[in-house]
C-alpha positions in Angstrom: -24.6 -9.5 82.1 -22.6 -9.7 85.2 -23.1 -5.4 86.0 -20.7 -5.5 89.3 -18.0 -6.7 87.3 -18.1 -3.2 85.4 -15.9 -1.7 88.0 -13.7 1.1 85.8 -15.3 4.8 85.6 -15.6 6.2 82.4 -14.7 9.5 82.7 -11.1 7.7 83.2 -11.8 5.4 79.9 -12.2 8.6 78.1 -9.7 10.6 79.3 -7.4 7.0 78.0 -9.0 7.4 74.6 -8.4 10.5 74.0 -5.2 11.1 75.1 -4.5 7.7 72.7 -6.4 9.4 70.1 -4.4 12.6 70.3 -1.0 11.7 71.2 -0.2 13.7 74.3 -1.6 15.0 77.7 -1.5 18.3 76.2 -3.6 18.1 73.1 -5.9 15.9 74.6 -6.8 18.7 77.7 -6.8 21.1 74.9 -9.4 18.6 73.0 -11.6 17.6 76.3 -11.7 21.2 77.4 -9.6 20.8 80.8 -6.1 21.4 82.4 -3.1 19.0 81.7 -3.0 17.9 85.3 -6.6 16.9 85.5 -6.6 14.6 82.5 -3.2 13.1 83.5 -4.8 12.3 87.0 -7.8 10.4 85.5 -5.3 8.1 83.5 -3.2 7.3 86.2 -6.4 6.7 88.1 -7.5 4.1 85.3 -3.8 2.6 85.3 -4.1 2.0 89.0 -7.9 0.7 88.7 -7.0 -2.0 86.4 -3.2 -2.3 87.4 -0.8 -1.4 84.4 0.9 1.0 82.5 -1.3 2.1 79.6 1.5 4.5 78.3 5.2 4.9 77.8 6.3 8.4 77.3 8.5 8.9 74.2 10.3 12.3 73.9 7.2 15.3 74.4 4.6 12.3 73.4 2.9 9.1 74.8 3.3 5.9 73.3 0.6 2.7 73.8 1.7 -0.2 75.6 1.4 -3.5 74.4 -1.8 -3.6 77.2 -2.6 -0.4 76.0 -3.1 -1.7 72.9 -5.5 -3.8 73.4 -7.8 -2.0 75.2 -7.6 0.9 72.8 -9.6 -1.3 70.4 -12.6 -1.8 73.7 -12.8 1.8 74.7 -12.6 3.4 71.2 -16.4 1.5 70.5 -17.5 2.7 74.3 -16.2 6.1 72.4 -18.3 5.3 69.4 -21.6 4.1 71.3 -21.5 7.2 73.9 -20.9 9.5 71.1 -24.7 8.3 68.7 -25.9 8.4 72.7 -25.3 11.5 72.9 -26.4 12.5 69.4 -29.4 10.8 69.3 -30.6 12.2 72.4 -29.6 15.8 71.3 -31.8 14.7 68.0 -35.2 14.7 70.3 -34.2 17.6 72.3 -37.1 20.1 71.6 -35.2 23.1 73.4 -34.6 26.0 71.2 -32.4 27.8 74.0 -28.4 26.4 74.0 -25.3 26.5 72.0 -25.0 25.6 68.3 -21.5 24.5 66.9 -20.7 26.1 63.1 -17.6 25.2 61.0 -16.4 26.6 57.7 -13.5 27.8 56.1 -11.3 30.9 57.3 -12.4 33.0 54.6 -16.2 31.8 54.8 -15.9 32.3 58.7 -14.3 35.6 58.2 -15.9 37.5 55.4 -19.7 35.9 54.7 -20.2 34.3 57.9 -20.2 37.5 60.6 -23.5 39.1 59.1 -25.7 36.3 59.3 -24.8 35.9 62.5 -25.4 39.5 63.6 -29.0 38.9 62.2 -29.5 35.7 63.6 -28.3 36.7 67.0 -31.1 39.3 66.5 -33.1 37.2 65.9 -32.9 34.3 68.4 -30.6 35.8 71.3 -31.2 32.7 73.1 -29.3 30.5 71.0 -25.2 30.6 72.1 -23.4 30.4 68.3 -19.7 28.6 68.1 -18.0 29.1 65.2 -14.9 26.7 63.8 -13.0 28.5 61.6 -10.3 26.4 60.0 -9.7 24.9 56.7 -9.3 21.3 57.9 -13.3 19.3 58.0 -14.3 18.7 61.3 -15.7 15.3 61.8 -19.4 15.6 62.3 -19.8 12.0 63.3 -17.8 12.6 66.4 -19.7 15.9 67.0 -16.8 18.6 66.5 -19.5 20.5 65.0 -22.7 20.6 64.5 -23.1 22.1 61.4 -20.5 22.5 58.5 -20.7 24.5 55.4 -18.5 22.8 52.7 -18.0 23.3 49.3 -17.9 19.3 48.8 -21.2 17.2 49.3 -20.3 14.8 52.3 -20.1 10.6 51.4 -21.0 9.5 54.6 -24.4 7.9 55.1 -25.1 9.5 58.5 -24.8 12.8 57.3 -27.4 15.2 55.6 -26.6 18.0 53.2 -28.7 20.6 51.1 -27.1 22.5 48.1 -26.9 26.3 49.5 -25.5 27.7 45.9 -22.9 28.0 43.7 -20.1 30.6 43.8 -17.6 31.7 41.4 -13.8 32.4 41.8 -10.8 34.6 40.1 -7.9 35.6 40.0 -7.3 38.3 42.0 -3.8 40.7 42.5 -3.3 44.1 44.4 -3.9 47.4 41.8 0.3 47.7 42.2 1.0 44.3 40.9 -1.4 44.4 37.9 0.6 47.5 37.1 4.1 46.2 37.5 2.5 43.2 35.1 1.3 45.7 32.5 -2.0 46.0 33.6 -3.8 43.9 31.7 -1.2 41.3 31.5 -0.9 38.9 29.1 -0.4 35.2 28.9 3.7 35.8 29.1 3.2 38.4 31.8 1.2 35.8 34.0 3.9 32.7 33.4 6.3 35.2 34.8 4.2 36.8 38.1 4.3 34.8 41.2 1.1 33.0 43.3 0.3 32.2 46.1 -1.6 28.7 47.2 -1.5 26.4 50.3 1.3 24.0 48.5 3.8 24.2 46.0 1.8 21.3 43.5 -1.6 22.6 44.7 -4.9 22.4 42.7 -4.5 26.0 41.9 -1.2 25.5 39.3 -3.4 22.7 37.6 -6.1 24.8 37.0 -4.1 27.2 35.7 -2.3 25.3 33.7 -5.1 23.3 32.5 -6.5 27.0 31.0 -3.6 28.0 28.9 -0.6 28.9 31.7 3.1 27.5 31.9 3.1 27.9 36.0 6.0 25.6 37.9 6.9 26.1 41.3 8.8 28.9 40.9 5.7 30.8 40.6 4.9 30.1 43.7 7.9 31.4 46.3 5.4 32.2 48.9 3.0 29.3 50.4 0.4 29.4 53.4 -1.9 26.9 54.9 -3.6 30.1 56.2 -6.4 31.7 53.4 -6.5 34.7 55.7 -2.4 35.4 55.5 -2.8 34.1 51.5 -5.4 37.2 51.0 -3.3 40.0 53.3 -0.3 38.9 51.1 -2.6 39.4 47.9 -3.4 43.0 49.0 0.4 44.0 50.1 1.1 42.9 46.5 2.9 40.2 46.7 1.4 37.8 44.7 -2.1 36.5 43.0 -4.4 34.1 44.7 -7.6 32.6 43.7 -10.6 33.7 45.9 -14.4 33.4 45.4 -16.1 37.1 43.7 -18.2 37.9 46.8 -14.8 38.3 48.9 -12.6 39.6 46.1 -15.0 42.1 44.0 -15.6 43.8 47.9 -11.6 44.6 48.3 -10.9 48.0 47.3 -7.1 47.3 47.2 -7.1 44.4 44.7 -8.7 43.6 41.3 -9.6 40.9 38.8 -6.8 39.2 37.2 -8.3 39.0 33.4 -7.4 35.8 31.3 -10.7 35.4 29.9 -14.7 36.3 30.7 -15.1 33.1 32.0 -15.0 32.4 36.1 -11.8 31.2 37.1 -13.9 28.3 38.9 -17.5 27.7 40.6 -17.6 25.7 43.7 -21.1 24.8 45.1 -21.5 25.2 48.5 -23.1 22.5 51.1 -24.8 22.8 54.7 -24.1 19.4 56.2 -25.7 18.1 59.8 -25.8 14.5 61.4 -28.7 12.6 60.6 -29.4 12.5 64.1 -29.5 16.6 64.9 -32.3 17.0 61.7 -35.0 16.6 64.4 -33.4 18.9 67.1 -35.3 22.0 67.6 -32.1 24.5 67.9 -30.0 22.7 65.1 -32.9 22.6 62.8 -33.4 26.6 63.5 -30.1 27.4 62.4 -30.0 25.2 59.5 -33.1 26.5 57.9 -31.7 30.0 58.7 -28.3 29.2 56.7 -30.4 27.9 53.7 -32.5 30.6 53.7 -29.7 33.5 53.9 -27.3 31.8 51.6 -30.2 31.5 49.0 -28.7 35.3 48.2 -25.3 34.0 46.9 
């Protein structure tokens, strides 16, 4: 290989990739961790280094050239070879001090979450914990976490998981709209009462309807992408969500919603890791701690 001919910097290649990848200056500083400016000045650096336009802006956005284009498909598998790089070197680090990256759900994050991390900071202060609290999945192959907690067991083949447990859901309303439904409502009652989910055909009106209820949209006038704002709503009586027993049995200001003695649902919960991280020291702590305090649920 001809090594001199190598001439770009690949700092600049990423900042191109990214800022492909996300769409704008802005969400790809955001992304990389730095200002706007910064990231623009590596791109133009890299346009000027190989001497064209890789963008076109379009409205608030950026736009590929044809150029662009082309070399999108080059640097995204740089992308893909510095990222197992970096993971397999992070797999033989033997280092128990440094940060570890956690994702799970908002209500996970918020409500079950917070403890274990109280005790595990006790426990191993040297260890920096960042926690990802949204309900989209964070692509652990491209390291936007380092561990994930999922209630669906991951496909991919360079991911590990282990079964933490299985939880069960209900229905769950504040005390005043159980009593404005007749308190324990009926069948007729619950076609009639509103719900809350994240969208107006979501999983929760099949479920419902798949045990006995006539739900439409109409039921549901309220909608949030947001658990959090879904469970506030719940307790200011709004409506009835779905919510797993841990969370919802702990609320003083709601109940059960009573169809039958049966749990609404059970969802098992997974702890997933990259194949690469299962022989990092740090990683490896923190994963055996999860497994071990969610052994309770």
């Amino acid at each position: 290989m001809d090594w001199k001919s190598i001439t770009f910097d690949w700092n600049r290649a990423r900042a191109f990739l990214v800022t492909a990848e996300e769409g704008s200056l802005a969400a790809a500083a955001r992304s990389m961790g730095m200002t706007q400016p910064t990231l623009g000045r590596q791109v133009a650096a890299l346009e000027s280094e190989i001497g064209f336009d890789l963008f076109t802006r379009r409205g608030r956005g950026l736009e590929l050239t044809p150029n662009g284009v082309k070399l999108l498909e080059h640097v995204r598998l740089m992308g893909h070879a510095a990222n197992q790089f970096s993971l397999s070197a992070s797999g033989k680090s033997d280092t128990i001090e440094g940060d570890v990256s956690i994702t799970a759900s908002e209500l996970f994050s918020t409500f079950m979450l917070p403890p274990m991390i109280k005790a595990l900071r006790e426990l191993e202060p040297g260890i920096e914990i960042k926690i990802y609290s949204t309900n989209e999945e964070r692509d652990l192959n491209r390291r936007e976490a380092d561990i994930a907690i999922r209630s669906v067991r991951p496909t991919q083949p360079e991911l590990i998981a282990k079964k933490l447990c299985s939880v069960r859901g209900h229905l769950y309303a504040a005390k005043s709209y159980l009593q404005q439904l007749n308190n324990p409502p009926s069948i007729d009652e619950l076609n009639k009462a509103n719900f809350i989910d994240t969208e107006s055909s979501g999983r929760l009106m099949a479920l419902l309807n798949s045990q006995g209820l006539s739900l439409s949209k109409q039921n549901f006038p309220v909608l949030s992408n947001s658990h959090i704002v879904q469970w506030e709503l719940v307790k200011r009586g709004v409506a009835i969500c779905a919510t797993i027993e841990a969370i919802g049995d702990n609320e003083p200001l709601v109940e059960r919603v009573v169809i039958s003695d049966l749990p609404l649902i059970t969802i098992d919960l997974w702890l997933v890791t990259h194949n690469e991280l299962r022989t990092n020291r740090r990683i490896r702590r923190i994963f055996d701690f999860l497994v071990s305090e969610l052994a309770d649920y």
